[in-house]
C-alpha positions as CSV (number, residue, x, y, z in Angstrom):
1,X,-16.4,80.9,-67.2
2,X,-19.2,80.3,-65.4
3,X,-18.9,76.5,-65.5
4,X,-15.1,76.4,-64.2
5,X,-16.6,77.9,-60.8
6,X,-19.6,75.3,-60.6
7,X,-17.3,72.4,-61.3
8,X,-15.0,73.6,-58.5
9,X,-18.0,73.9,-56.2
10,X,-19.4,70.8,-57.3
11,X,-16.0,68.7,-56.7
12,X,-15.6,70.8,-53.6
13,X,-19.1,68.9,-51.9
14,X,-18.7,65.9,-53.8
15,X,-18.0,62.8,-51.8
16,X,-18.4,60.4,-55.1
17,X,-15.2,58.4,-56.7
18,X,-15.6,59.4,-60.0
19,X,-15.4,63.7,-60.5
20,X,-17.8,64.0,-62.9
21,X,-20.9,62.3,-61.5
22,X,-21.6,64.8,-59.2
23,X,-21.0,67.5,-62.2
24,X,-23.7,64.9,-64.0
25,X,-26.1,64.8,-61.7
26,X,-26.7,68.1,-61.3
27,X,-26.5,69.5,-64.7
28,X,-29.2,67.1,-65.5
29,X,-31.1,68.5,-62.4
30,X,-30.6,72.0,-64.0
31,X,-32.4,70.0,-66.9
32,X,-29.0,71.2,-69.0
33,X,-29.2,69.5,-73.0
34,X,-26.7,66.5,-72.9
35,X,-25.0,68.9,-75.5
36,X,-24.0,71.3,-73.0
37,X,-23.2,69.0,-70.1
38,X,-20.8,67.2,-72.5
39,X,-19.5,70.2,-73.5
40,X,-19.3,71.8,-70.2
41,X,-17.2,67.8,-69.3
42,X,-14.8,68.5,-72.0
43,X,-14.3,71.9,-70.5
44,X,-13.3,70.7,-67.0
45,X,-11.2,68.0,-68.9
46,X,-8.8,70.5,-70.5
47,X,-8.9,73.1,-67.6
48,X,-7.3,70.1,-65.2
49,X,-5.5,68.9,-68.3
50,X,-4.0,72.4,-67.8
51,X,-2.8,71.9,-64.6
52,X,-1.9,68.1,-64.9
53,X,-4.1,68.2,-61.6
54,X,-7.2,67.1,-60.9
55,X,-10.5,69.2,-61.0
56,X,-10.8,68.5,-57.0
57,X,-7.2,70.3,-56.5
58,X,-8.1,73.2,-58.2
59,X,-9.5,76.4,-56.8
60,X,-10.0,80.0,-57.7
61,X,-6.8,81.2,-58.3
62,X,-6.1,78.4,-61.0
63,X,-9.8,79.3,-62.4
64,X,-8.4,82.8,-63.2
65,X,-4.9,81.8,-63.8
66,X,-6.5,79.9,-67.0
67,X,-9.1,82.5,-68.2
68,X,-6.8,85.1,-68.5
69,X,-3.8,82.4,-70.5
């Protein structure tokens, strides 16, 4: 789960109100298809969802607490 770890480093260094524009901005960078960054969006959704936290309070141990639930 690749992406889990990049949106935790990407909300780690991001200073921007809104959690995903960060996550946006450099997907699209990374020339990703909208496809994929939408699907890699929905992802972080339901892993915070998970949690009832948001993706800025999570951390490693919550990214393999959910890959191996």
């Amino acid at each position: 789960m690749e992406w889990l770890l990049a949106a935790h480093s990407i909300s780690q260094r991001s200073s921007l109100s809104h959690p995903f524009e960060r996550m946006t901005e450099d997907m699209q960078v990374r020339n990703l298809s909208p496809h994929t960054q939408a699907s890699y969006k929905q992802q972080v959704s339901l892993f915070a969802r998970h949690f009832s936290r948001s993706p800025e309070a999570l951390g490693p141990e919550e990214i393999r607490s959910y890959q191996v639930s």
